[in-house]
N, C-alpha and C positions, 0 to 999 in steps of 0.2 A: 404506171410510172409516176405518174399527175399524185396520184394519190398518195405515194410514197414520199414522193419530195413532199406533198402538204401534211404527213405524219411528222417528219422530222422537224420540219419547220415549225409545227406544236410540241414538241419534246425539248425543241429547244428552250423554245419561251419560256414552255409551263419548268423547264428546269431552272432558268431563271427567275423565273419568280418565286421558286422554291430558296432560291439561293438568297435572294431579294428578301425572302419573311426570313429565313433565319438570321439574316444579318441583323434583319428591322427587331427580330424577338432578343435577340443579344446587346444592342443598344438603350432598348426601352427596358429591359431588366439591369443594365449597367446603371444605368441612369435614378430606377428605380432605388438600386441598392445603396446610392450617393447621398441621395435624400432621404435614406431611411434615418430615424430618430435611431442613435445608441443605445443601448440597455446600460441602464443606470449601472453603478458599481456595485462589487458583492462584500459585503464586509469581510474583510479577512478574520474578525474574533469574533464573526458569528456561529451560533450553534445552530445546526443542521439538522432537519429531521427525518427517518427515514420510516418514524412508523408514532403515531400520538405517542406523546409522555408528557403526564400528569405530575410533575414533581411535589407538588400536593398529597397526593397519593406514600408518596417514599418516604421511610422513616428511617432509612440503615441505609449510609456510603458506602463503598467498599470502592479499595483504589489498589490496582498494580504499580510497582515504585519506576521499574526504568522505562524510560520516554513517554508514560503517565504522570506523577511528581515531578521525578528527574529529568530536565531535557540535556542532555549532555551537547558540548559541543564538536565541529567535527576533530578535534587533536584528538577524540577519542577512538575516532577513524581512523586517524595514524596510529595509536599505540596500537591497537590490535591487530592492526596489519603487518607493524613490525614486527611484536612478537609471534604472531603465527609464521611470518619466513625466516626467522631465526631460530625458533623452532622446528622448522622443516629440516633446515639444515644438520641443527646442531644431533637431534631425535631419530630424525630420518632419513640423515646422510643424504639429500637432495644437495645438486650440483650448489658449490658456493658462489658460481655467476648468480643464484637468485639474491645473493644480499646486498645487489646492486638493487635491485628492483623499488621501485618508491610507488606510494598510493596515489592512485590517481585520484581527487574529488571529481565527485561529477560526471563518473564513467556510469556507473550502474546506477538505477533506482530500484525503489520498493518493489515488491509483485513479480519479478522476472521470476522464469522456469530455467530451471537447468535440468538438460538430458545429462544422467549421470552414466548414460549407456554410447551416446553420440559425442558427448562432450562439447554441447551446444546450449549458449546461453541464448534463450527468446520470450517473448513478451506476446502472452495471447489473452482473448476476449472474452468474454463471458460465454462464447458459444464456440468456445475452446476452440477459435480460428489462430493460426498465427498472423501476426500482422509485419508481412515484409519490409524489408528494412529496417527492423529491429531482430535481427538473428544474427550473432556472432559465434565464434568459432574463435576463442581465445580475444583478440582484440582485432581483430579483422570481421567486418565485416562481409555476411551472403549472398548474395544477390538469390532474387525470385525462383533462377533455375536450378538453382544448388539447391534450396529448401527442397523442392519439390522431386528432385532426386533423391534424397536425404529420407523423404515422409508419404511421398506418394501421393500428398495431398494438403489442402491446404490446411482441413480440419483433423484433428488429431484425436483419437480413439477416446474416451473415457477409462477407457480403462489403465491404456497407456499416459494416462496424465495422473488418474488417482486410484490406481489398483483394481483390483476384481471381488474386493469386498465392501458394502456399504460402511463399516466402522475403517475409518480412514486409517487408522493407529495400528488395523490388521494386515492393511493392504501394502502389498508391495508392486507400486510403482513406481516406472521409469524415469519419471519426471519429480523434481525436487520444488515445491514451491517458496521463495526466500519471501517470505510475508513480513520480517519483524527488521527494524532499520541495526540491529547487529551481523545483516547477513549482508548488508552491504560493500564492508571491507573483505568480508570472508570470500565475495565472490570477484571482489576486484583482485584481489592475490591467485585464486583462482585462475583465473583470465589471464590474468599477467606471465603466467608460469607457465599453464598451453601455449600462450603465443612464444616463450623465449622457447621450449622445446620445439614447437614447429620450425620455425627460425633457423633453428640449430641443427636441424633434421634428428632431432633425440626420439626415439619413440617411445610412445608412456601410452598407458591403459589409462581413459578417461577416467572411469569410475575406481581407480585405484588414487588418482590425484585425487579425485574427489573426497574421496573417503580419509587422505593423508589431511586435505588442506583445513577439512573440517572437524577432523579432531586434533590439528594443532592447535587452532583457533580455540575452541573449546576447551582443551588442556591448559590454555592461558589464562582463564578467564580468573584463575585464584590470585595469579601475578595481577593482572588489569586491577582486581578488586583492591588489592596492598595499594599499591602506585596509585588511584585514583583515590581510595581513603585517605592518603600523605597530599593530596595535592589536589582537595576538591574544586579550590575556587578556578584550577587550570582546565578543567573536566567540566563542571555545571554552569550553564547560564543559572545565576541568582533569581530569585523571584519573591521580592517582595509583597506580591500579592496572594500567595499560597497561603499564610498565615493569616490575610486576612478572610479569605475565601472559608481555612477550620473554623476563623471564630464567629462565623453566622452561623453556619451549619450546628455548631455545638450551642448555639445560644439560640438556636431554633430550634433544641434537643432534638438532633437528628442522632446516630448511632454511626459511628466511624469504624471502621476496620482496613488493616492492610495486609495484604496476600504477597507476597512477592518468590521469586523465585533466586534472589540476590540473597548474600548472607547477611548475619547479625551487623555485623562492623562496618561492613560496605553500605550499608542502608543508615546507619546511626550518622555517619561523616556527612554523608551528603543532606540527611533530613533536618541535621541541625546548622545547615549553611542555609539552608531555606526556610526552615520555619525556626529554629532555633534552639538552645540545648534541653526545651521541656517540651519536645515535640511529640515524645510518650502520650502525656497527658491528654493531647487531644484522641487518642484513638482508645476504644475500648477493646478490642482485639490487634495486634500482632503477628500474625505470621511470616517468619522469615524460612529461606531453604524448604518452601514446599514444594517442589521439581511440579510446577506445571508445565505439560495439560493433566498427569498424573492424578494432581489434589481435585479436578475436577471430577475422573472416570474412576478411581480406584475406590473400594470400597470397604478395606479392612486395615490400612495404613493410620496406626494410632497418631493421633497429635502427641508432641512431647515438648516439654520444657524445655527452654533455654538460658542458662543461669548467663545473664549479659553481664555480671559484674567482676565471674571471675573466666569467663569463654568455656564452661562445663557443661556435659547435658547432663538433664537430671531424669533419672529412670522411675519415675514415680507416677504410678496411672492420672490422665487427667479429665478430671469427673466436671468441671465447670473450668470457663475460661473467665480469669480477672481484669482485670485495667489495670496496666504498669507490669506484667507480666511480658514478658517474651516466648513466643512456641515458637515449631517449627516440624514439619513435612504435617505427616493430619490429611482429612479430605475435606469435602465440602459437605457434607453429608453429615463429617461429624461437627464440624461447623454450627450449620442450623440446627441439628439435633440440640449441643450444649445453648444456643442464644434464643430458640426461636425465632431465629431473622428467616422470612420465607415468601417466597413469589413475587409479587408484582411491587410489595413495598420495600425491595431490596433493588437500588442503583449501582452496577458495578465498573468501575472506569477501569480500562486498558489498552494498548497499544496495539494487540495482536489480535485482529477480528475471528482470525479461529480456536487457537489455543487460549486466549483470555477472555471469549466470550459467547461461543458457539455453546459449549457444553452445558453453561448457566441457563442460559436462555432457551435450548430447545429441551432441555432435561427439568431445570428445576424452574423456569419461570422468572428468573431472575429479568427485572432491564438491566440494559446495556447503553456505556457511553463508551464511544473508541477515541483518544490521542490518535491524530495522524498531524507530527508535526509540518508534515509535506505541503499540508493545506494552507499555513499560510503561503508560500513560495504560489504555489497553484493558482491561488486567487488573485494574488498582487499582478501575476502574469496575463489572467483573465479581462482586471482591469483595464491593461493595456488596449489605447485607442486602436492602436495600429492591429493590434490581434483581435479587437470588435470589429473593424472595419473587414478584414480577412476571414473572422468567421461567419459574417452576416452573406461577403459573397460566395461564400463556397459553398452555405446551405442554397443560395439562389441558383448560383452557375447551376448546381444539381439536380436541380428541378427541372432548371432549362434543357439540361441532358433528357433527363427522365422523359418530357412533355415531345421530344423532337427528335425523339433516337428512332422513330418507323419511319421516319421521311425517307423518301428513298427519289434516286434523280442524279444525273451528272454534276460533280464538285460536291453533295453533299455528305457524304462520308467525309470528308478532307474537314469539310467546319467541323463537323463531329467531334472529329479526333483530334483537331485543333483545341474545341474547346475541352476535349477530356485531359492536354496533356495541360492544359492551364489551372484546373482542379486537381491533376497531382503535382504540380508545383508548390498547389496550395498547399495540398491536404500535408507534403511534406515541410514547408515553413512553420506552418501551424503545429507541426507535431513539433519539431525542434526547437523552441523557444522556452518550451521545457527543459527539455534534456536532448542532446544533441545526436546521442546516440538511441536513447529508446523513449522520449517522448514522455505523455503526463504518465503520472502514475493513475489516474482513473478512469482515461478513456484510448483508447487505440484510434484511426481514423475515425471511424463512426461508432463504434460500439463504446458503453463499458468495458473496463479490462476482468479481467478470474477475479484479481483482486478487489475491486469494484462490487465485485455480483457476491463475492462474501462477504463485506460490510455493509452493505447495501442490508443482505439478511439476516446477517448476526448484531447488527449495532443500532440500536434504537436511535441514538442522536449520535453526532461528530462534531469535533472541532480539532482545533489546530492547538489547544491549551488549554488544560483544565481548567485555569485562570478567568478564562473568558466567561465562564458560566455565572461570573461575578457581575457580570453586565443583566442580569436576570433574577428575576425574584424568585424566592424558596416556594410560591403557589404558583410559576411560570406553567403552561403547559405548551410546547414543543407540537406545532403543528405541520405535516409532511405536504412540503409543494401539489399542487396537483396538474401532474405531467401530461404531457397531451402522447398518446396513444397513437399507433401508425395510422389506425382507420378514423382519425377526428378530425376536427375543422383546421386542416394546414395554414389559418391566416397568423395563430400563434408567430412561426417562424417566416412570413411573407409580410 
């Protein structure tokens, strides 16, 4: 009996005092995290590196035109949102309650997956996790249980994200990845129209929405190109520094070329609001209307002329490309064959880390620079004291979890879970200060996002504006951070 009573009366202590160091290790890491020195700022117009580049080395630009050249503004989010639900209507005899429907900014960002089978919009990691809290279902969002009713799991098949073939372009899978800032509107209309049928109790087949909302959009784009050719200065942020950025490159005889996937007329309007009506001149190659990823993968698609002065094609085989000439469709293939432009001394900028740069780079060697206008918004966010201060303690609070989650003893679970529900307070502020509903576009709580992990490996350098590389010399070479790895010395982040 003696014995038991002097057990208990040590379980209790020693549980006190277990109680006692965790408070002590929560305090003295609070206190630690106060004192910690801020990480300096990140330039928002810096260029980024995600593998060396020598620009020394390169002798031929090559630049994609939309949200590469062109940064459009968001009214361009509205027109194409309008016309695709007026076009739903008018085309597709969808109910006329959608032309009430208005764009919301700032509902969706880059990178989201749409189940075109569940009719589920969500935002996953580079280890194709979803990251809860960012899964909707029209504009309502899902809580944790419904995902995992819905999927069975947190992590989601590969195959059911990108098919059952390694050639992505063969595979048919269920998941839609919106990588390029045109799929923005397309999936806010999307959303807005699940949620009014749900609402309404209307029943619709997801993947028939889908497939309606994205070739309205798409069927529009001839109108968007008219409308924004009459009215560029409403559509493009100016950029007086574009013109000055061709005339180094040209006077450092580098080799210019432009690829685009926009037509003749639609690229001449906006190219001569930014660089001005001889913006021909700066470029030795041309191509407009080449349907990429197409011009990357095909391999018998002739280039052909494009008479720009009276809008005619001209059917005449084409054995060598000029300067001052216009082409259109072609491949890459025949590309290099006609210039000898090849491998590592070929820079190609664009917007879309798969379709504008995947193919160049792991097929013909090509570097790569990716446009993500998102980055500056990202960085300016980064900036923020209050979001250094929050992410400094949430890497700490983590640790403190990590180092004190075996203790085991009466009330200890209780701080435990105390402090885990103050880490997802965090982890959720932190994510929304971005975007309210799904967070950064390049990282989910802890991870990189899908989107992340492909320009991560398809894009040599990034920035937020072509422009910015003006801050940098033509023999600059682009050196990649060196990131500290899980098994290295954690005082990095402590």
């Amino acid at each position: 009996m003696w014995e038991r009573c002097v057990g208990a009366v040590r379980a209790l202590h020693n549980n006190a005092v277990t109680r006692d160091l965790l408070h002590s290790a929560y305090s003295r890491t609070k206190l630690k995290c106060r004192s910690k020195k801020l990480p300096q700022d990140v330039n928002p117009q810096g260029v980024f590196a995600c593998n060396e580049l020598d620009l020394e080395e390169v002798n031929v630009y090559g630049f994609d035109y939309d949200y590469t050249l062109a940064d459009y503004k968001e009214s361009l989010d509205y027109l194409l949102y309008n016309l695709g639900r007026d076009t739903l209507v008018q085309k597709y005899k969808y109910p006329p309650e959608i032309l009430k429907l208005e764009y919301k900014p700032g509902f969706a960002v880059r990178g989201l997956h749409y189940d075109i089978e569940k009719g589920i919009l969500l935002k996953l990691d580079s280890f194709l996790q979803i990251q809860f809290g960012s899964v909707y279902r029209g504009l309502t969002p899902l809580c944790a249980e419904e995902v995992l009713s819905l999927y069975k799991n947190r992590i989601i098949p590969i195959a059911y994200v990108e098919g059952h073939t390694k050639n992505e372009r063969d595979a048919h899978s269920k998941m839609v990845h919106l990588a390029d800032l045109f799929s923005v509107p397309e999936v806010c209309l999307l959303c807005d129209i699940a949620e009014l049928f749900i609402r309404n109790h209307i029943d619709y087949h997801p993947e028939i929405l889908f497939r309606d909302v994205k070739n309205s959009v798409k069927s529009c784009h001839p109108i968007m190109h008219s409308i924004v050719s009459e009215n560029v200065r409403e559509y493009i942020h100016p950029n007086p520094e574009l013109r000055k950025y061709f005339d180094r490159l040209i006077n450092a005889d580098k080799k210019l070329f432009l690829v685009t996937n926009s037509p003749y007329h639609f690229v001449n309007a906006g190219m001569e609001l930014l660089v001005g009506t001889d913006w021909r001149e700066f470029f030795d190659v041309v191509i407009v209307s080449a349907r990429k990823p197409r011009f990357f993968t095909d391999h018998s698609r002739p280039i052909r002329v494009f008479d720009h002065t009276s809008g005619t094609h001209v059917w005449d085989k084409v054995t060598k490309l000029e300067k001052g000439m216009i082409y259109y469709e072609g491949t890459v293939r025949q590309l290099q064959e006609l210039t000898g432009w090849q491998g590592e001394h070929v820079l190609y900028f664009g917007d879309h880390p798969y379709s504008d740069l995947a193919d160049v780079t792991l097929e013909h060697g090509w570097r790569t620079g990716a446009i993500i206008n998102e980055l500056g918004h990202e960085i300016n966010t980064l900036n923020n004291p209050t979001f250094k201060e929050n992410a400094n303690w949430l890497q700490m609070l983590t640790q403190l979890i990590e180092d004190h989650q075996d203790y085991t003893g009466e009330g200890v679970r209780e701080i435990l879970q105390s402090w885990m529900n103050e880490r997802d307070l965090l982890r959720n502020e932190i994510k929304t200060v971005f975007n309210s509903q799904f967070g950064s576009v390049f990282r989910t709580y802890h991870n990189p996002t899908y989107f992340s992990r492909r320009l991560f490996r398809f894009a040599d350098i990034y920035t937020s504006c072509i422009t910015n590389l003006n801050r940098y010399s033509l023999t600059h070479t682009f050196y990649p951070r060196r990131g500290v790895m899980p098994h290295e010395y954690c005082s990095y982040f402590m």
